[in-house]
C-alpha positions in Angstrom: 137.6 224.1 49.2 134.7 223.3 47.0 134.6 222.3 43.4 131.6 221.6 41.0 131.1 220.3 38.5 129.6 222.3 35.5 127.0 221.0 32.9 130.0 221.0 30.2 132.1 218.8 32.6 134.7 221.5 33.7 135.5 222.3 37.7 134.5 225.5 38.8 135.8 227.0 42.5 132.2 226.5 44.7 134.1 228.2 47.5 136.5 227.7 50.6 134.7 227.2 53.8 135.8 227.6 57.0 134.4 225.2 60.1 130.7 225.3 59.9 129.9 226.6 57.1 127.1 225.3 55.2 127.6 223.9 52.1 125.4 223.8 48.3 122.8 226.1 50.4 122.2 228.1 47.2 120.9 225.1 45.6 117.9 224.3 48.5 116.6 227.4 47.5 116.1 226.8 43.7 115.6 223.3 44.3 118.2 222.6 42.0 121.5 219.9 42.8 124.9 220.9 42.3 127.2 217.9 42.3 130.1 219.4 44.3 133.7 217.8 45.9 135.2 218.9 48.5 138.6 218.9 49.1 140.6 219.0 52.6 143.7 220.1 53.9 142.9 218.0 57.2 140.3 214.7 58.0 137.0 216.7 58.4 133.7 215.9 59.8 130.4 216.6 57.6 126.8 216.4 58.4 124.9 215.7 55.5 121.0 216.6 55.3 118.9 214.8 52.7 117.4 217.5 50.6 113.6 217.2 52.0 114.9 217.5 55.5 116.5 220.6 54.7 113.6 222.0 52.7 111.6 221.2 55.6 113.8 222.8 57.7 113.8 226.2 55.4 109.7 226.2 55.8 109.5 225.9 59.3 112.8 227.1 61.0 113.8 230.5 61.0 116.7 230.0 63.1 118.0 227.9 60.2 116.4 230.2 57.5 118.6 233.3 59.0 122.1 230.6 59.2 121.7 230.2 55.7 120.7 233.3 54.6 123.6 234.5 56.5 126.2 231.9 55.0 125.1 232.8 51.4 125.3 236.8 52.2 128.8 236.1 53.5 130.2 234.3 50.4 128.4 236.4 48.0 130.2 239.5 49.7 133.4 237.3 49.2 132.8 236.9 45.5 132.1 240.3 45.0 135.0 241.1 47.1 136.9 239.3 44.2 135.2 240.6 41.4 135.9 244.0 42.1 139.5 242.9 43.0 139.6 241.4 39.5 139.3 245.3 38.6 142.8 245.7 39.7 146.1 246.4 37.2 148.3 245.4 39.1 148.8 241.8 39.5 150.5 242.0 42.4 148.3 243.9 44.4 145.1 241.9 42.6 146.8 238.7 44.2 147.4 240.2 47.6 144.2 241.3 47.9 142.4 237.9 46.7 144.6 236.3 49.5 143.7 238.5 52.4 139.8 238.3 51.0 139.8 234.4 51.4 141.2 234.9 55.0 138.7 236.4 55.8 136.4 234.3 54.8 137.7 231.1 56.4 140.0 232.9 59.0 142.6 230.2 57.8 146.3 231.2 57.9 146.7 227.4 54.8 144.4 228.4 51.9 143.6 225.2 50.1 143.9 226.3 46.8 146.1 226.1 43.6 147.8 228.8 41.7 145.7 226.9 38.8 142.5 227.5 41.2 143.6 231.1 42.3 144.4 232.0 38.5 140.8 231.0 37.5 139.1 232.5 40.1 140.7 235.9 39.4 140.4 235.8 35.6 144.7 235.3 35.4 147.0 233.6 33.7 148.4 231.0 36.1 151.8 232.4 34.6 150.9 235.8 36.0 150.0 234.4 39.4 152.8 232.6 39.7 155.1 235.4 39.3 152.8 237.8 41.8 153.0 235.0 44.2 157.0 234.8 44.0 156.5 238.4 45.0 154.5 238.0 47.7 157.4 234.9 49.0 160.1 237.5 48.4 158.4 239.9 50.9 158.0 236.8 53.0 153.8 237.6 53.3 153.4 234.1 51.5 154.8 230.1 51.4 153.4 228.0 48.1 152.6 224.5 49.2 151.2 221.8 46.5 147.8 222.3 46.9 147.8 225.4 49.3 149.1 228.6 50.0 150.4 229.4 53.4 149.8 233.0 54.2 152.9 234.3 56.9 152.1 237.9 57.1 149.1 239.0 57.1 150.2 243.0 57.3 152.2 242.6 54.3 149.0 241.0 52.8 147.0 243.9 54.2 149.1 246.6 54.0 148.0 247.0 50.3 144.1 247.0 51.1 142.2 249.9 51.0 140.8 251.5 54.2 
């Protein structure tokens, strides 16, 4: 997971990556830093690229040019994945779908992410997530860890997306 850190000195969700993804590729494009954290559920391994090398690398590589063009098409798909699921009434089926949407981002069955996290990301109450999430336990789809939510069932998760 990814967190930065906002001009007015609140967190924002960046993003959950998966292995490989790039990471603050937005930012090489407008030239712009974004003072970011990441946090882990396991030890990781990150290759960090000073920011001329990588401006270099957008210039003259296109192999590199299409990666992350390709990484920023895929998260912005995510996010709008969640926008539109921020649409939904139902805060059970909003939740649901949110969950199965960061699968599939980061094909990870251990989201890192807080029901503080997952509230703000969704425009929630963490009160209201907290009570979808005890729903999606009691159909046994879901397990709430500190600091992550373990998804068990992907149908269950699924079963409430659209086709």
């Amino acid at each position: 997971m990814l967190i930065r850190d906002n001009p007015d000195a609140t967190e924002q969700l960046a993003g959950i990556l998966s292995v490989g993804s790039p990471v603050n590729e937005a930012c090489f494009y407008h030239e712009q830093p974004f003072n970011t954290h990441p946090y882990t559920l396991s030890e990781v391994t990150c290759l960090c690229l000073p920011p001329n090398e990588v401006h270099q690398l957008i210039r003259k590589n296109i192999e590199f040019n299409q990666a992350m063009a390709c990484s920023l098409s895929k998260k912005l798909l995510a996010f709008s994945n969640l926008t539109f699921f921020g649409k939904e009434r139902d805060k059970s089926a909003k939740v649901q779908k949110a969950l199965f949407s960061l699968f599939q981002i980061t094909r990870q069955s251990e989201l890192p992410i807080t029901k503080s996290q997952l509230a703000s990301l969704l425009g929630m109450s963490r009160n209201t997530v907290s009570l979808a999430l005890k729903e999606c336990e009691e159909l046994n789809a879901i397990r709430t860890c500190s600091g992550s939510i373990v998804l068990k069932d992907l149908r269950k998760l699924a079963s409430e997306q659209p086709n």
